[in-house]
PQR file of N, CA, C, O and H, with PARSE charges and radii, in Angstrom:
ATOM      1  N   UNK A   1      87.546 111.230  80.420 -0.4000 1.5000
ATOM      2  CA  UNK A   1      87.964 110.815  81.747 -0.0000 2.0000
ATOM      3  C   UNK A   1      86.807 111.072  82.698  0.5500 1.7000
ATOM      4  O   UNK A   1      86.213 112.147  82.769 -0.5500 1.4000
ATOM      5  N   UNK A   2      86.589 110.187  83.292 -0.4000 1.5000
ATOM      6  CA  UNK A   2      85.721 110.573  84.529 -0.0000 2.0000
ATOM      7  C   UNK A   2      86.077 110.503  85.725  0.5500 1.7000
ATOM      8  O   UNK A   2      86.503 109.432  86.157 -0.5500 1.4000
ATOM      9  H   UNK A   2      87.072 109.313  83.235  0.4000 1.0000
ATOM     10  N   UNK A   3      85.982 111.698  86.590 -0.4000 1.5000
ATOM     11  CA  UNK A   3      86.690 111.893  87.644 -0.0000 2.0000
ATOM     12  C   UNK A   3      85.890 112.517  88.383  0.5500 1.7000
ATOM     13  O   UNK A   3      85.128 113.295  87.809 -0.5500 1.4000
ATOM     14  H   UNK A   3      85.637 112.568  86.239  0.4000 1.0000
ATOM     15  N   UNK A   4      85.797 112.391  89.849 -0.4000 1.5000
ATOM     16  CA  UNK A   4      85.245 112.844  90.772 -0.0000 2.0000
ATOM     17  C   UNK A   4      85.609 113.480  91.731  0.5500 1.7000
ATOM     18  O   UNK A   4      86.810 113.747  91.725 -0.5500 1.4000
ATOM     19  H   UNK A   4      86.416 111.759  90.315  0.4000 1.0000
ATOM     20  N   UNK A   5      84.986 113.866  92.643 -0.4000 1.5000
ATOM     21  CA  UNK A   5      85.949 114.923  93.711 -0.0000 2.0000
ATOM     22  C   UNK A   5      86.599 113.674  94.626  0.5500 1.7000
ATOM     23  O   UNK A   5      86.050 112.603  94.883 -0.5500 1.4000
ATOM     24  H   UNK A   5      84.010 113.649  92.648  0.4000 1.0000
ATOM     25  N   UNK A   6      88.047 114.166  95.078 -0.4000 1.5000
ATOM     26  CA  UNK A   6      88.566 113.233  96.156 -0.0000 2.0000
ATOM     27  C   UNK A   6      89.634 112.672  95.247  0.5500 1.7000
ATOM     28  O   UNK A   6      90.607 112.189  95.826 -0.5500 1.4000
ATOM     29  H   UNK A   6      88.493 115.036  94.869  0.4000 1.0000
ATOM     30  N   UNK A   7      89.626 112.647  93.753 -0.4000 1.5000
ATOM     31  CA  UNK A   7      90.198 112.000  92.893 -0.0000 2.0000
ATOM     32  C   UNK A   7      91.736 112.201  92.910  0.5500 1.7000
ATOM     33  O   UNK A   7      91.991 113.393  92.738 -0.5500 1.4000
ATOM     34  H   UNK A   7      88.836 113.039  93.283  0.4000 1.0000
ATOM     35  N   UNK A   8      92.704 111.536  93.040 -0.4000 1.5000
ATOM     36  CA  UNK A   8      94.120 112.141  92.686 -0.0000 2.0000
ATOM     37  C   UNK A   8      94.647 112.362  91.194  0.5500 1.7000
ATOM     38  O   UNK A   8      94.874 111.317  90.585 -0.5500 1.4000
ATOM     39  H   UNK A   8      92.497 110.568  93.180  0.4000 1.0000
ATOM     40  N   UNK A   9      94.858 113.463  90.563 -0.4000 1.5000
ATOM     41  CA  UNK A   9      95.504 113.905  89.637 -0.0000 2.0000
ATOM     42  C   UNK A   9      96.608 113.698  88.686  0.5500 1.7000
ATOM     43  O   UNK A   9      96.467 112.851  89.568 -0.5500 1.4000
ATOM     44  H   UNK A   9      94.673 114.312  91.057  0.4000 1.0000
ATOM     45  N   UNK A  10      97.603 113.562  87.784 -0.4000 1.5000
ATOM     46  CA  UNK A  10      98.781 113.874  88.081 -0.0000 2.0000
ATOM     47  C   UNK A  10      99.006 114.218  86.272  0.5500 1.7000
ATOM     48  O   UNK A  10      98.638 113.583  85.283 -0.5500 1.4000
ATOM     49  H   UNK A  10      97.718 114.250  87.067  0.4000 1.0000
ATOM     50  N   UNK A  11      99.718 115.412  86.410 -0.4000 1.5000
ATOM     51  CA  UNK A  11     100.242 116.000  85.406 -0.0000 2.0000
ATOM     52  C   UNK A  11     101.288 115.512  85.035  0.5500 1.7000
ATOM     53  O   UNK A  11     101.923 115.482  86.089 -0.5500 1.4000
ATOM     54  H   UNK A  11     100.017 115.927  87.213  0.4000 1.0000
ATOM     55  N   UNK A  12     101.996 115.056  84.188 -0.4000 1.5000
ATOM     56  CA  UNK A  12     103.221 114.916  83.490 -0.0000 2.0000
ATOM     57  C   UNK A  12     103.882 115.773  82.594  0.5500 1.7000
ATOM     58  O   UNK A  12     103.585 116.316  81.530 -0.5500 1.4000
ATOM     59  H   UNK A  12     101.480 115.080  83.332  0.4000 1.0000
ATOM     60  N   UNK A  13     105.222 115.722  83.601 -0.4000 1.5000
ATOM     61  CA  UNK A  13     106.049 116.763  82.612 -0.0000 2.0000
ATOM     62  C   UNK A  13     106.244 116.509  81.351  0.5500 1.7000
ATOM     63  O   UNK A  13     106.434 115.375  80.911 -0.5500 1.4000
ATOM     64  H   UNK A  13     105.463 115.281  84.465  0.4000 1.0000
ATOM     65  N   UNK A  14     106.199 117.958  80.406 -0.4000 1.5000
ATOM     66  CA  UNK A  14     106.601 117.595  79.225 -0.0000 2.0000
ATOM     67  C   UNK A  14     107.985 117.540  78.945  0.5500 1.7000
ATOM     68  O   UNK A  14     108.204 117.045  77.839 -0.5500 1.4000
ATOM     69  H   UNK A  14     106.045 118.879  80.763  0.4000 1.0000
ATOM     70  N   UNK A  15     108.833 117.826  79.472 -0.4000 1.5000
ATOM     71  CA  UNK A  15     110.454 117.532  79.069 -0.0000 2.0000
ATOM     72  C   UNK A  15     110.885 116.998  80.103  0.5500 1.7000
ATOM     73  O   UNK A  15     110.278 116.771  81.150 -0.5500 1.4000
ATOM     74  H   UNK A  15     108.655 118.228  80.370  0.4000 1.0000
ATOM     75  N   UNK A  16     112.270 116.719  79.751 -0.4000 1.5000
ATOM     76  CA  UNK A  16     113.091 116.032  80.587 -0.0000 2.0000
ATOM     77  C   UNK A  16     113.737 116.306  82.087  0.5500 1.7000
ATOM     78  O   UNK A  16     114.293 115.585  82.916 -0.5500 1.4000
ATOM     79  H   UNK A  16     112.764 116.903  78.901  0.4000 1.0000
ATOM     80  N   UNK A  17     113.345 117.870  82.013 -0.4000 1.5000
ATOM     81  CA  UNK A  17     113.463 118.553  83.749 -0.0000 2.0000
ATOM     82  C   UNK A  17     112.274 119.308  83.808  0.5500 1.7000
ATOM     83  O   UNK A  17     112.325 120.461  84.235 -0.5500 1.4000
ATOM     84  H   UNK A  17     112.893 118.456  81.340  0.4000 1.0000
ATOM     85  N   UNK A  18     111.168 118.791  83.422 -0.4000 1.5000
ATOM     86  CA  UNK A  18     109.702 119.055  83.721 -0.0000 2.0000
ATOM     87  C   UNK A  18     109.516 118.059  84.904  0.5500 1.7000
ATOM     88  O   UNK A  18     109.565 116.869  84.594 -0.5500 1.4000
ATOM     89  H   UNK A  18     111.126 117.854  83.076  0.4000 1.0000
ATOM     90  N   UNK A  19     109.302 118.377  86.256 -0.4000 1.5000
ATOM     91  CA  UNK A  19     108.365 117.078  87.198 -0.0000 2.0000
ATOM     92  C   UNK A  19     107.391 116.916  87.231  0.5500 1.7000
ATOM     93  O   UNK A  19     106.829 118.001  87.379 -0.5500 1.4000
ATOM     94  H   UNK A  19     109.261 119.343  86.509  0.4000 1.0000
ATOM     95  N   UNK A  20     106.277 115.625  87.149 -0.4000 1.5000
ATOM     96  CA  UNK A  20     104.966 115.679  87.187 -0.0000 2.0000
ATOM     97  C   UNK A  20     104.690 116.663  88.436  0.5500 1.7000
ATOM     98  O   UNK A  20     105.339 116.822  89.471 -0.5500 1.4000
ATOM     99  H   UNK A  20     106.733 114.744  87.028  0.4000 1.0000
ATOM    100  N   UNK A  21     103.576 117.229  88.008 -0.4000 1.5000
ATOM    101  CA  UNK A  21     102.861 117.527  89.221 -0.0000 2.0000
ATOM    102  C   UNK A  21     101.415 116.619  89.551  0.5500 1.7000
ATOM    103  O   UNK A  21     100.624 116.063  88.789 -0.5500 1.4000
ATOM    104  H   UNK A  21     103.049 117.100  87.168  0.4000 1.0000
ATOM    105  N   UNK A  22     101.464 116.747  91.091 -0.4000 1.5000
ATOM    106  CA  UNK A  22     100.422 115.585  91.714 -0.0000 2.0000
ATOM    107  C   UNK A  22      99.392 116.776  92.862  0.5500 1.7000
ATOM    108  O   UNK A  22      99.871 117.739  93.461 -0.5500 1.4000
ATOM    109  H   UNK A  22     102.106 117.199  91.710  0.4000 1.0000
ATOM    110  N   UNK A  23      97.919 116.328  92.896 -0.4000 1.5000
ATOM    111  CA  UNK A  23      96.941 117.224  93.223 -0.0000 2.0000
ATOM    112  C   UNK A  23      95.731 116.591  93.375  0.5500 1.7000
ATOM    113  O   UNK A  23      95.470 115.724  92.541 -0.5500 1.4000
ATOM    114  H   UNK A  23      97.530 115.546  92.409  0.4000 1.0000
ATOM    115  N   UNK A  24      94.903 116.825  94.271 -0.4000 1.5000
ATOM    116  CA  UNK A  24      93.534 115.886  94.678 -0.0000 2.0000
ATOM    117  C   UNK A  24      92.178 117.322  93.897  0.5500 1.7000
ATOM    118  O   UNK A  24      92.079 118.512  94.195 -0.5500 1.4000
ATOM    119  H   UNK A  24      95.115 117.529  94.949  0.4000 1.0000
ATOM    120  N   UNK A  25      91.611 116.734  93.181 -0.4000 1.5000
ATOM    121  CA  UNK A  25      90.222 117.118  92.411 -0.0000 2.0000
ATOM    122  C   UNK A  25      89.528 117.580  93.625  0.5500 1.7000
ATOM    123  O   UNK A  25      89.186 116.714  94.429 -0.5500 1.4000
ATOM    124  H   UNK A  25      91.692 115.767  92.939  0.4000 1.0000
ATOM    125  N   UNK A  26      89.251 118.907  93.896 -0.4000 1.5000
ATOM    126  CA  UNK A  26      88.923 119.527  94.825 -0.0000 2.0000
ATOM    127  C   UNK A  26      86.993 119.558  94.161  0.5500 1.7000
ATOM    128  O   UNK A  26      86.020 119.315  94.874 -0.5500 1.4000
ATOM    129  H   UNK A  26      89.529 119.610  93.242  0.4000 1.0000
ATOM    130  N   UNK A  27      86.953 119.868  92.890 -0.4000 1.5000
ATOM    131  CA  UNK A  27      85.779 120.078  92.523 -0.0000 2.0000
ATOM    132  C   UNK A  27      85.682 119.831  90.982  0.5500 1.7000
ATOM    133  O   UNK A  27      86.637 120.305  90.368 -0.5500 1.4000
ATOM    134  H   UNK A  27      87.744 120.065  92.310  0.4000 1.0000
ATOM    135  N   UNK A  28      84.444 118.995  89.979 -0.4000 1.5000
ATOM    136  CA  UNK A  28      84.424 118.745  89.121 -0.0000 2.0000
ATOM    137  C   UNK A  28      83.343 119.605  88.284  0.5500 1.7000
ATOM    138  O   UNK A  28      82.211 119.819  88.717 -0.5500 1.4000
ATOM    139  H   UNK A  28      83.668 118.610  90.479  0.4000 1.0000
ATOM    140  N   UNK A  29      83.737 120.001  87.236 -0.4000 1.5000
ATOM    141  CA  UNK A  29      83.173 121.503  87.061 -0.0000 2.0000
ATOM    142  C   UNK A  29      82.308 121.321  85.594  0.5500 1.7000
ATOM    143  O   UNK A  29      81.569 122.241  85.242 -0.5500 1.4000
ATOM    144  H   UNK A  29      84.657 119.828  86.884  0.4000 1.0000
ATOM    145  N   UNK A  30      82.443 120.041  84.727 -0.4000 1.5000
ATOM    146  CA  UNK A  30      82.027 119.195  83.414 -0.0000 2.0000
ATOM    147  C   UNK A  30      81.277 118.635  83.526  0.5500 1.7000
ATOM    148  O   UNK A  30      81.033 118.608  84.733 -0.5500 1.4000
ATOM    149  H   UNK A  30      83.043 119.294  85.014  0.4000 1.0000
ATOM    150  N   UNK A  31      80.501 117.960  82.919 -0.4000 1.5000
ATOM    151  CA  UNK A  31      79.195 117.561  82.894 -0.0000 2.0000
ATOM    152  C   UNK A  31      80.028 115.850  83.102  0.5500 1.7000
ATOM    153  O   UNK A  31      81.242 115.658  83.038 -0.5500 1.4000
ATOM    154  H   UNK A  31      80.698 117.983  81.939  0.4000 1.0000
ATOM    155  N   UNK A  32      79.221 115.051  83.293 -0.4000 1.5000
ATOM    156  CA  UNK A  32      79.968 113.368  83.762 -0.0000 2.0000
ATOM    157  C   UNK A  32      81.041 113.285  84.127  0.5500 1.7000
ATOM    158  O   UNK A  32      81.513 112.180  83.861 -0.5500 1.4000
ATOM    159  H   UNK A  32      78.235 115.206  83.345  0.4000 1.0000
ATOM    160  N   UNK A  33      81.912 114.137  84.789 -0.4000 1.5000
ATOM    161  CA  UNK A  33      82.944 113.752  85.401 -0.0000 2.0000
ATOM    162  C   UNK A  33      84.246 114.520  84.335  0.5500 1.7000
ATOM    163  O   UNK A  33      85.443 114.339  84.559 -0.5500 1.4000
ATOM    164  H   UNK A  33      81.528 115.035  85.005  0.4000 1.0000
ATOM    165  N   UNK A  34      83.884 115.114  83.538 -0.4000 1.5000
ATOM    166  CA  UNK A  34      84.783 115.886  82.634 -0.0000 2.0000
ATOM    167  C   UNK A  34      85.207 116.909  83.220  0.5500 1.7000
ATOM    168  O   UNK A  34      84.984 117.143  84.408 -0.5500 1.4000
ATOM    169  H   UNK A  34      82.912 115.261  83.357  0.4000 1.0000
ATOM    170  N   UNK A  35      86.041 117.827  82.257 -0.4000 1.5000
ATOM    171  CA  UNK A  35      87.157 118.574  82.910 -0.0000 2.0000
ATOM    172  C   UNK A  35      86.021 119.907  82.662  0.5500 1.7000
ATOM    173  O   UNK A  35      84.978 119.600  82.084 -0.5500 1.4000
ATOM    174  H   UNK A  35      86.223 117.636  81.292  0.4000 1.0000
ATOM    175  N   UNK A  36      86.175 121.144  83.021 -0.4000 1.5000
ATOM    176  CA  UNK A  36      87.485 120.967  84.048 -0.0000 2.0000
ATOM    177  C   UNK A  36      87.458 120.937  85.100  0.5500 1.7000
ATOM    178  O   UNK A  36      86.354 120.677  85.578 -0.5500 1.4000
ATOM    179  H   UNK A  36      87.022 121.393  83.490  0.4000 1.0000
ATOM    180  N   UNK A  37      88.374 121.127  85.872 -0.4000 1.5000
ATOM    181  CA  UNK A  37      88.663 120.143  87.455 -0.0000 2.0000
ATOM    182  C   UNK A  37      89.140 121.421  88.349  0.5500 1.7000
ATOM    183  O   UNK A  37      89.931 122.305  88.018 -0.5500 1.4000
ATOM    184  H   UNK A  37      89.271 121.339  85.483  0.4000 1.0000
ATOM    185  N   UNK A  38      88.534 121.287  89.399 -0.4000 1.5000
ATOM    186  CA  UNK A  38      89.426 122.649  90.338 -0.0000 2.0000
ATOM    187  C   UNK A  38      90.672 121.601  91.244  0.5500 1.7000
ATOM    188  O   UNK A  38      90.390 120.991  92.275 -0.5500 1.4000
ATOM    189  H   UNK A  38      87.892 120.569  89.668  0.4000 1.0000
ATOM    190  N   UNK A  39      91.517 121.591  90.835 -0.4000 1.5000
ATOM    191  CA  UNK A  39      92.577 121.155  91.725 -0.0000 2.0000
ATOM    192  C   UNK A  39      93.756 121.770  92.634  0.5500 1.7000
ATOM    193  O   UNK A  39      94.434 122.756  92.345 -0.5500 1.4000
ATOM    194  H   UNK A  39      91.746 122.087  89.998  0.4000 1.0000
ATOM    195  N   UNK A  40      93.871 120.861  93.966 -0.4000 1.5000
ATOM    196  CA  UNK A  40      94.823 121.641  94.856 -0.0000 2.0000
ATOM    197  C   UNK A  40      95.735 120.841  94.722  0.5500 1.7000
ATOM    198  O   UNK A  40      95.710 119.690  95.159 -0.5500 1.4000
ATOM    199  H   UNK A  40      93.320 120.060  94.200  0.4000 1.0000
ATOM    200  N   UNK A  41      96.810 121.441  93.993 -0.4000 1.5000
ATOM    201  CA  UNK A  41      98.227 120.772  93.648 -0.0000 2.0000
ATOM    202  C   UNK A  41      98.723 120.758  95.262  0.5500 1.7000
ATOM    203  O   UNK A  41      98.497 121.547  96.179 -0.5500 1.4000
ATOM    204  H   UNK A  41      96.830 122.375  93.638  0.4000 1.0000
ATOM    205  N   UNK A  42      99.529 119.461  95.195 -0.4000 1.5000
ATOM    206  CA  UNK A  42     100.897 119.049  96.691 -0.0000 2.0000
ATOM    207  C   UNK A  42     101.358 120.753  97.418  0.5500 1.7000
ATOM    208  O   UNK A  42     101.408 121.305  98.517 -0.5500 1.4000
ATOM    209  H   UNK A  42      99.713 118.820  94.450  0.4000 1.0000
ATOM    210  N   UNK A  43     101.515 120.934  96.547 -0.4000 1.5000
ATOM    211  CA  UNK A  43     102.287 122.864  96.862 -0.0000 2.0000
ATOM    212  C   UNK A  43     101.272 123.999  97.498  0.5500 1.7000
ATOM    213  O   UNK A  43     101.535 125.115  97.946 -0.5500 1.4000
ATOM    214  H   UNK A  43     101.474 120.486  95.654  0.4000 1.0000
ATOM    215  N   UNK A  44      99.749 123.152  97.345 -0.4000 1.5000
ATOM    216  CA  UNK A  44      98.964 124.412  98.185 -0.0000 2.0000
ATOM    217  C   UNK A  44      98.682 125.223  97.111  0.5500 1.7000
ATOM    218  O   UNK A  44      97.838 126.033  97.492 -0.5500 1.4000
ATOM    219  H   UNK A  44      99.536 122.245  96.981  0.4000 1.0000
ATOM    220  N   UNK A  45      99.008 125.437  95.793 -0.4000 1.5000
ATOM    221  CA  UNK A  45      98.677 126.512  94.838 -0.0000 2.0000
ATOM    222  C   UNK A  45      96.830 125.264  94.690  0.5500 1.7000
ATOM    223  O   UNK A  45      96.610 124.125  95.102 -0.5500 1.4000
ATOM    224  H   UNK A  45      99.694 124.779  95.483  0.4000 1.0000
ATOM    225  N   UNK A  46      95.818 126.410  93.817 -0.4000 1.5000
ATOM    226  CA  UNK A  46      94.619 125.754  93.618 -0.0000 2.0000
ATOM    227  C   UNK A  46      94.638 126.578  92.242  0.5500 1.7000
ATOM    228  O   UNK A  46      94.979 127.730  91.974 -0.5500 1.4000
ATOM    229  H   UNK A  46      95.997 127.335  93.483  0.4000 1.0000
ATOM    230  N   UNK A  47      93.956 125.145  91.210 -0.4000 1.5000
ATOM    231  CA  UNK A  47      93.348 126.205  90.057 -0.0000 2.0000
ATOM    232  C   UNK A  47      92.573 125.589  89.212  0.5500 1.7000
ATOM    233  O   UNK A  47      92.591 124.360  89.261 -0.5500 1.4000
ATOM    234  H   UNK A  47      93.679 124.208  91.428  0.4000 1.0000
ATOM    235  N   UNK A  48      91.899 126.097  88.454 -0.4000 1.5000
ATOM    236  CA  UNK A  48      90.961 125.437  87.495 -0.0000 2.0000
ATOM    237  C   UNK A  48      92.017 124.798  86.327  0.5500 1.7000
ATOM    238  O   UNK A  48      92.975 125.409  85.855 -0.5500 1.4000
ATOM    239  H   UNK A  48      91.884 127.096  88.414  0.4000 1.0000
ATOM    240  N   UNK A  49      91.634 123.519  86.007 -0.4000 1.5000
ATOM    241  CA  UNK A  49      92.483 122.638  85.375 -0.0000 2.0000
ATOM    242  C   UNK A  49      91.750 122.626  84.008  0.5500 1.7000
ATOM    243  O   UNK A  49      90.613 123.073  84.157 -0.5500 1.4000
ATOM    244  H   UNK A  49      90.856 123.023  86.391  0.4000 1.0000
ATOM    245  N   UNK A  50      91.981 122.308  82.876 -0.4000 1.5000
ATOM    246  CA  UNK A  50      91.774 121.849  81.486 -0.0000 2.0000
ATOM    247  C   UNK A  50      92.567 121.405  81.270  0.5500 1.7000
ATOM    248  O   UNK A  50      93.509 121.993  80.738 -0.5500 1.4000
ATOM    249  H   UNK A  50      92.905 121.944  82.755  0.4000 1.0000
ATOM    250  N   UNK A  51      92.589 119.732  81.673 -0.4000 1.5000
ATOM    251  CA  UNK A  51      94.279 119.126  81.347 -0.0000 2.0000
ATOM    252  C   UNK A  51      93.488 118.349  79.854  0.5500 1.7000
ATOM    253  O   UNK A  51      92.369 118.075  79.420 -0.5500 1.4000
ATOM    254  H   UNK A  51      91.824 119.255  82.105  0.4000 1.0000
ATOM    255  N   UNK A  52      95.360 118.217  79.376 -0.4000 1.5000
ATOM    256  CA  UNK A  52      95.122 117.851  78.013 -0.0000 2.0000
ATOM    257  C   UNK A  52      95.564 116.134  77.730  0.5500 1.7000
ATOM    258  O   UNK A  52      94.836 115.310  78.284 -0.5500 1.4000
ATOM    259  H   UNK A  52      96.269 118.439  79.728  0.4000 1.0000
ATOM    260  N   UNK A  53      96.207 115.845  77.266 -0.4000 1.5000
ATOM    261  CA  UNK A  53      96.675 114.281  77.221 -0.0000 2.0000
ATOM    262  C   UNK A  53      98.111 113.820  77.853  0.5500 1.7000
ATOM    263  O   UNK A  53      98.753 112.885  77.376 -0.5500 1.4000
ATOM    264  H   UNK A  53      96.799 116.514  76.817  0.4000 1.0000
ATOM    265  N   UNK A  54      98.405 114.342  78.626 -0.4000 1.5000
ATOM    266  CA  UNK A  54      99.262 114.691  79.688 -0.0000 2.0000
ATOM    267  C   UNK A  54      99.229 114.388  81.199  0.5500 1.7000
ATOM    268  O   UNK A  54      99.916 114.804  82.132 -0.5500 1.4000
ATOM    269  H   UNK A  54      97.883 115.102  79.014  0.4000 1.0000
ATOM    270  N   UNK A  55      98.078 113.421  81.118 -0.4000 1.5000
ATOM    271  CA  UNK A  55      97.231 113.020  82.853 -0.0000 2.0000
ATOM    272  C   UNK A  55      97.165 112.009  82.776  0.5500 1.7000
ATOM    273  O   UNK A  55      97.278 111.354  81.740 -0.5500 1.4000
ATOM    274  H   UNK A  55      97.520 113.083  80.360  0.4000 1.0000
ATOM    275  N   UNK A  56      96.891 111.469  84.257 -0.4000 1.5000
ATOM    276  CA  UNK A  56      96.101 110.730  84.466 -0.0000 2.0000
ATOM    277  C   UNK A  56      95.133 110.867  85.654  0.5500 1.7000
ATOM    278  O   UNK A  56      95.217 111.748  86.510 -0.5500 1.4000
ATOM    279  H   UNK A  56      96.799 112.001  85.099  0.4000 1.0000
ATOM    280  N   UNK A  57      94.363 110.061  85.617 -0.4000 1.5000
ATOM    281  CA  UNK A  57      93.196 110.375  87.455 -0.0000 2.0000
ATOM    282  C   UNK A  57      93.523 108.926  88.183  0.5500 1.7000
ATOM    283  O   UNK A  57      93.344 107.848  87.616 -0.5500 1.4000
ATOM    284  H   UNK A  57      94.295 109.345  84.922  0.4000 1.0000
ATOM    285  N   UNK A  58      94.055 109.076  89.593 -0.4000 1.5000
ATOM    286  CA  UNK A  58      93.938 107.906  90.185 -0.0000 2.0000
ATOM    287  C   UNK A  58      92.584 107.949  91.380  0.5500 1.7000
ATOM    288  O   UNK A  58      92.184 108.945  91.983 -0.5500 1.4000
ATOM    289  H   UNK A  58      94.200 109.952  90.054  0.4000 1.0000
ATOM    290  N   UNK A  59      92.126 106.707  91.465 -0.4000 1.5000
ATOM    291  CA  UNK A  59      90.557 106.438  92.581 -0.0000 2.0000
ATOM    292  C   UNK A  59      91.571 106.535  93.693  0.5500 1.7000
ATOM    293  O   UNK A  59      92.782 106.323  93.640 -0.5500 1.4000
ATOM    294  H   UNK A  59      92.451 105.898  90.975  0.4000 1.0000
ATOM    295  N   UNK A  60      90.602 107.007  95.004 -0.4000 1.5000
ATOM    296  CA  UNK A  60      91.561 106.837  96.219 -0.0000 2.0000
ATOM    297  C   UNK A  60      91.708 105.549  96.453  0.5500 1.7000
ATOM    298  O   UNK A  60      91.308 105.120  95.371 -0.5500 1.4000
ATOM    299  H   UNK A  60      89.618 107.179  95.047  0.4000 1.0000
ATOM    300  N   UNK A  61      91.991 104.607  97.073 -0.4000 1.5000
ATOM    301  CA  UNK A  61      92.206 103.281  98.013 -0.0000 2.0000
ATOM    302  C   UNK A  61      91.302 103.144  98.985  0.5500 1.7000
ATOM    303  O   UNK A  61      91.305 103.987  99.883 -0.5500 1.4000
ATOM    304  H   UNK A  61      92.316 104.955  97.952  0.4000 1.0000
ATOM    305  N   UNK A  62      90.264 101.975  99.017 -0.4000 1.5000
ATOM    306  CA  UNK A  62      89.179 102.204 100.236 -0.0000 2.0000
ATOM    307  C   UNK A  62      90.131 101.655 101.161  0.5500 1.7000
ATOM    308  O   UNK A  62      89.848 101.562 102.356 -0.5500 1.4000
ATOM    309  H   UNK A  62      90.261 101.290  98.288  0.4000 1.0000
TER
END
């Protein structure tokens, strides 16, 4: 994945009362745009990410 700062996030739950969580790529910490990712989840929590196949990255909208 290549992702950049500014990038929107989003985790997907793994079960059925799991909610995705959604978060903007605060800082990209991998060499070409790889993980891992410092992200500030919707909730204000921040953390270093190693997401697994469970994502996706959306570009902002110019």
């Amino acid at each position: 994945m290549n992702a950049v700062q500014g990038d929107r996030i989003i985790i997907h739950g793994r079960t059925v009362d799991s909610k995705d969580r959604h978060g903007e790529i605060v800082e990209v910490k991998g060499t070409n745009g790889d993980p891992p990712y410092v992200v500030r989840f919707d909730d204000g929590h921040e953390s270093v990410v190693f997401p697994g196949g469970d994502f996706s990255i959306e570009k902002p909208t110019s």
